[in-house]
N, C-alpha and C positions, 0 to 999 in steps of 0.2 A: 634404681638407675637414674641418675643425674641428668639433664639436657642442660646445655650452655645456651643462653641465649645471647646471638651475637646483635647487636645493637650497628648500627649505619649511622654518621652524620653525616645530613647532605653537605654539598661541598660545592662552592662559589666557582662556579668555569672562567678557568683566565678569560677566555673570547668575550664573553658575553662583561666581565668588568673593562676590560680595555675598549668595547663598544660605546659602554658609557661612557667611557673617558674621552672618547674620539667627539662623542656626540655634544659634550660641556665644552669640549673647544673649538669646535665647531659653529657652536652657539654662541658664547665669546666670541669668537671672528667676526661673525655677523654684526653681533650689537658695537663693536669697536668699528665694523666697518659704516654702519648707520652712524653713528655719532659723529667720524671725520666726515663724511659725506655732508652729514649737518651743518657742521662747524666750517665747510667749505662754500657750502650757499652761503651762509650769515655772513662769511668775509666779503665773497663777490656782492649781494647785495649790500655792504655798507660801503665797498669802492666806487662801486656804478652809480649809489644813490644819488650824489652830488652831480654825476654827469647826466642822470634821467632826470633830476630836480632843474637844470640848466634848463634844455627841451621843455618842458612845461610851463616855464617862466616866460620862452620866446615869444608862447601864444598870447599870454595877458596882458593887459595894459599896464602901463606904467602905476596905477593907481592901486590895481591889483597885485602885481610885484611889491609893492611897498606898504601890504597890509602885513599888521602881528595882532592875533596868529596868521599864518599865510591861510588863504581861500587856496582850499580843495575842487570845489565845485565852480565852474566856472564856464561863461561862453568863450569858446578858441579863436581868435583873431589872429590874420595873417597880417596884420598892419604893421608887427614891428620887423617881418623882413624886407615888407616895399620901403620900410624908411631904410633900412642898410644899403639898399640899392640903388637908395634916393641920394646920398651923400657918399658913391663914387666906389664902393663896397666891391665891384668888378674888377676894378682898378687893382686895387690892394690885392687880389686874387691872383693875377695875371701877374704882377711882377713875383708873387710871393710862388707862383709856379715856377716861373719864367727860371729864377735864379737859383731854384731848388735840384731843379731836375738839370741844367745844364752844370751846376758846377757837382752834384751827383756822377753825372757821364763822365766826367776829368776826372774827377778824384778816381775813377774804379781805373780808368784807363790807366793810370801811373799807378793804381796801390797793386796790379796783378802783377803786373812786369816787377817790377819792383819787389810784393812779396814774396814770388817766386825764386828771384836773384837771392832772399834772406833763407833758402827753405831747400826748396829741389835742389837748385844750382847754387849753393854758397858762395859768393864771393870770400876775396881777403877780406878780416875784420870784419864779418859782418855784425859782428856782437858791437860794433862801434856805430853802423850804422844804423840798428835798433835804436840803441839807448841816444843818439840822437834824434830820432822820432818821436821817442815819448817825451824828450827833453824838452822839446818846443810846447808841451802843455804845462811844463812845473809854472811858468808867470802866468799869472791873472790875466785876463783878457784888459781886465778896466786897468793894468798899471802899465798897458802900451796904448793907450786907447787916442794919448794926446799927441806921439809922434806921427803916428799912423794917420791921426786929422790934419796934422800939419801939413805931413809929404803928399793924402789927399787934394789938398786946398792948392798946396803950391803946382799940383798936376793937373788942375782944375777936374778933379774926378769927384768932388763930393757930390752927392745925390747922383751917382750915378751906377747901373743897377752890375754893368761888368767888373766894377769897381769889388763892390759888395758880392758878388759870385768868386773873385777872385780870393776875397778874406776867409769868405766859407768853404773855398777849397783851402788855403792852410789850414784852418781849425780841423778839418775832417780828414785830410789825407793821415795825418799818424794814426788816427782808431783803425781807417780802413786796412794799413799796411799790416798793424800790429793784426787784426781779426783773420785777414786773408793769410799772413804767413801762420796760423796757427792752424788755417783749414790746409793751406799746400803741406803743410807738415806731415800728416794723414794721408795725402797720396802715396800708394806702396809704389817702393822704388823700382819692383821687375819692370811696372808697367812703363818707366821713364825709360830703364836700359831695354825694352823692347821696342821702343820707338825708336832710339837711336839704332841700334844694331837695325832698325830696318832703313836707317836715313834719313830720319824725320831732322828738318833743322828746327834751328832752336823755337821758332818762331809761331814753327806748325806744333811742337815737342808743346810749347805751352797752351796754344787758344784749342788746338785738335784734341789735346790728349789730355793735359794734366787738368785744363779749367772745365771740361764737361763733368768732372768727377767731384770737382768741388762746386756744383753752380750753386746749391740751393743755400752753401756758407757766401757766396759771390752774394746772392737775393739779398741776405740777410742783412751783410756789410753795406749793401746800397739803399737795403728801406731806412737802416739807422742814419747814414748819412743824410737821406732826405729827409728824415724828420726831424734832426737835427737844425738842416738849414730851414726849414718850413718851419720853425718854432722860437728860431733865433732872435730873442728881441734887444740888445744892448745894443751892438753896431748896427742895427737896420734903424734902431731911435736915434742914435748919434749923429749918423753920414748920410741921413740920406733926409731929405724936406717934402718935396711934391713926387716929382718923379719918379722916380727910384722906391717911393712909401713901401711899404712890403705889409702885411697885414699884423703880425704881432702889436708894431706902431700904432695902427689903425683901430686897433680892440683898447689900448689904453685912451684912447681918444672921447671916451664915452663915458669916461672918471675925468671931471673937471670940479674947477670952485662950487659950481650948483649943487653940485650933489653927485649920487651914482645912479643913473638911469639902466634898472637893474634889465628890464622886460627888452629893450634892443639890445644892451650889452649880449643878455643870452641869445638871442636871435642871430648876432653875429656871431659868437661863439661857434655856436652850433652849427652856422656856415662854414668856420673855421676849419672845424675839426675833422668835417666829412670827406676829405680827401685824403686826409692820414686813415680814416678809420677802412676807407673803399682800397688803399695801396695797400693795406696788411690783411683785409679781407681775400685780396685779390692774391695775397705771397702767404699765405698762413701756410700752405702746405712747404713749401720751401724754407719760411723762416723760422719752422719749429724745427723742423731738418738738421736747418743750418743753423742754429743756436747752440743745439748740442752736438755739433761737430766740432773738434777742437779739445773737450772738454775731457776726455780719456785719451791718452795716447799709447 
């Protein structure tokens, strides 16, 4: 009498290979995701380095600033911001506010109305009236820069700071119009035909209804604006002498024949900069919003 014997091979369970497989990609995901994460500090620290290198130069002396290798180690002196402030450095501050933020408030004033007429409410031809907006930046600033000093001089407005708020409102009204018609484009149209069907005029139909929906692209369009003019330096060196100085001017003032007095140039710098850095701290949440609003439609 014969017996068979039957033999078994074990046998690999789908589950438990597709586990593995789940778990190598998963593993994979991580180290890809540590490695951008890597590669993302090493870029912000080689961007900021120059701007944290400024700050630490403010503090040292000029003798210090101009050693190689640079001195790491060092005592912190505030001597080179009393001398900024020593040679009028408030000044330069206050007009470079003064003419930022009021020719800012015009520019948004006329880019709403305005992008809205390009957007909600069409006009005829408004594709003529765009490409006329962007048309006023195809010339160089510097290849109109000698009629503009003329009709200046002959209006006796050079050095004069409504003069310069005036120029920084043309340069900036086309960005603003073109940026705000791209956020009013994104207002859903029920919302505009329910304000009419309830009687809203046109007036209350845009500041009531349509611009609370787009503010945080409105934020966006006015910090660019501002920093824009707060950074402006070709026409504020041109047109303007004492009065009028605006701070851009005022930071190349510190590069002459002698040399570059590296230790106050940073010190001003670093004055410079902290009112843009406090306005974008102060709108991050709005103009990360409003940056990418516009950008999918």
């Amino acid at each position: 009498m014969s017996t068979a014997v039957e033999t078994t091979r074990p046998q690999t369970t789908q589950p438990a290979r597709a586990e593995r497989s789940g778990s190598s990609k998963f593993t994979k995901r991580k180290v890809v995701g540590y490695l951008i994460t890597l590669l993302t500090w090493v870029l912000v620290l080689l961007f900021f380095f120059p701007v944290l290198w400024m700050v630490i130069t403010s503090f040292k002396t000029e003798g210090q600033a101009a050693t190689f290798p640079p001195e790491f180690f060092f005592t912190p002196t505030l001597d080179r911001y009393a001398e900024v402030f020593d040679r009028g450095m408030a000044l330069y501050l206050l007009n470079s506010f003064a003419v930022a933020v009021l020719s800012t408030i015009v520019v948004m004033l006329l880019a709403i109305p305005a992008a809205y007429a390009l957007s909600v409410r069409p006009i005829a031809r408004w594709q003529d009236g765009l490409f006329f907006f962007i048309s006023t930046k195809f010339m160089p600033i510097a290849a109109s820069i000698i009629p503009v000093f003329l009709l200046l001089r002959s209006l006796n407005l050079l050095d004069n700071l409504w003069a310069l708020g005036l120029l920084y409102l043309g340069i900036n009204l086309p960005l603003a119009v073109w940026m705000m018609r791209s956020f009013f484009a994104e207002v859903p149209i029920a919302v505009v035909e329910a304000a009419q069907i309830d009687g809203a005029s046109y007036s209350r139909e845009l500041w009531r209804v349509s611009l609370p929906i787009v503010a945080p692209g409105a934020a966006a369009a006015a910090l660019i604006c501002f920093i824009f003019a707060w950074n402006e330096y070709f026409l504020a060196n041109l047109l303007t002498a004492v009065v009028a100085r605006t701070t851009p001017p005022f930071l190349g003032s510190f590069v002459d024949g002698r040399g570059q007095f590296l230790a106050i140039l940073s010190a001003a710098s670093t004055i410079a900069v902290l009112p843009v850095i406090i306005a974008g701290w102060l709108a991050q949440k709005r103009l990360v919003r409003g940056l990418a609003m516009g950008a999918v439609k």
